[in-house]
N, C-alpha and C positions, 0 to 999 in steps of 0.2 A: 521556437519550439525545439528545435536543431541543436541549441547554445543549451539549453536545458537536459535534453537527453544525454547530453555530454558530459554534463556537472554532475549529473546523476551517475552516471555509470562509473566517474572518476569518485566518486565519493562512496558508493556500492564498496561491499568488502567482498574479497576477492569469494570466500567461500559462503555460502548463504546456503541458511536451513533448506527455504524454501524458494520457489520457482516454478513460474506457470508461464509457458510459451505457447499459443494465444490463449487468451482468454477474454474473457468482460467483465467490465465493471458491471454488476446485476443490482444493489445496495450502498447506497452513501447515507450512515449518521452522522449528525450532530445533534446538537443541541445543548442546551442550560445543563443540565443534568452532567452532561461530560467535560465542561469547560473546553482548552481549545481543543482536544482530541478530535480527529476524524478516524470513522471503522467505514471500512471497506468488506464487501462481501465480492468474487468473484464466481464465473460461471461452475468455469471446472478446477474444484480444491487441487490445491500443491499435495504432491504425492509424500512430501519431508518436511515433516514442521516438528518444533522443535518441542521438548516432552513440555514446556510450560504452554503452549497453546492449545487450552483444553476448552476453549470457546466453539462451542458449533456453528453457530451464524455467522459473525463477523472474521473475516480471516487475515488481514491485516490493519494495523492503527497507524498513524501518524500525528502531530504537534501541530495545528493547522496555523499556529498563532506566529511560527518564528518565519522569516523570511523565506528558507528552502520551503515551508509547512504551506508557503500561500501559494509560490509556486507550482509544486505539488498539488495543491486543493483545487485550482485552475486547468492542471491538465486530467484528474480526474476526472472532474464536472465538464468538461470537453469530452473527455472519451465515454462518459457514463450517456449523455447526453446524444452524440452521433453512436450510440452505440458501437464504437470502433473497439477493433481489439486490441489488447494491449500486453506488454510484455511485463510481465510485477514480480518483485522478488521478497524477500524477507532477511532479516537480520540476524535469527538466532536467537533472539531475548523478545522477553516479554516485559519492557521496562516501564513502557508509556502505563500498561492497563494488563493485570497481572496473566490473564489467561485468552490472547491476543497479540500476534507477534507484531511486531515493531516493524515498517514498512523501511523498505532498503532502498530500493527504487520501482518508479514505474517509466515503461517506455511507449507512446503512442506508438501501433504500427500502421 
C-alpha cells in the first residue's frame, strides 16, 4: 500500500483543481453502462473543481481497466469498504467522462 501511495503522489501533478484532506469514499459506480470507468463520490466535495465538473453526484472518475486503474480500484474498495479516510485529489480535466473530473490520486490515511 506504502509502494502505492508513492507512485501515486509521484505521478499526481504538482498543481490540482481539486483536493479533500480527510474525507470518504460515500459512493463507488460501475457498471455495463460506463465500460472501465470508475466515479467516486466523497463525503465532503473539493472546495476547487475545475469549470468542466458540472456533475453533482459523482466527483471524481478514473480508467479502472489500465494497470494504475486496478490499483486504484483496490485501494478504493479498501477505504470505501473500512470506511477509512482518505486523502483524493483531482487533475484539472474532465477527459475520462465530460462533466466529472479525472482522479489524480488517492491516498489511504
Amino acid at each position: 500500500m506504502k509502494k502505492f501511495v508513492l507512485v501515486s503522489l509521484l505521478l499526481a501533478p504538482l498543481a490540482m483543481a481539486s483536493s479533500v484532506n480527510p474525507t470518504k469514499i460515500t459512493k463507488v459506480l460501475v457498471g455495463p453502462d460506463y465500460g472501465t470507468k470508475v466515479f467516486i463520490t466523497v463525503s465532503t466535495k473539493p472546495s476547487a473543481v475545475p469549470a468542466c465538473q458540472t456533475g453533482n453526484i459523482y466527483d471524481f472518475v478514473f480508467d479502472g481497466a489500465t494497470d494504475t486503474g486496478k490499483l486504484t480500484l483496490s485501494v478504493v474498495l479498501a477505504a470505501y469498504t473500512a470506511k477509512q479516510d482518505v486523502w483524493i485529489g483531482g487533475k484539472d480535466s474532465c477527459q475520462l467522462y465530460s462533466n466529472v473530473e479525472d482522479l489524480a490520486h488517492i491516498v489511504a490515511l
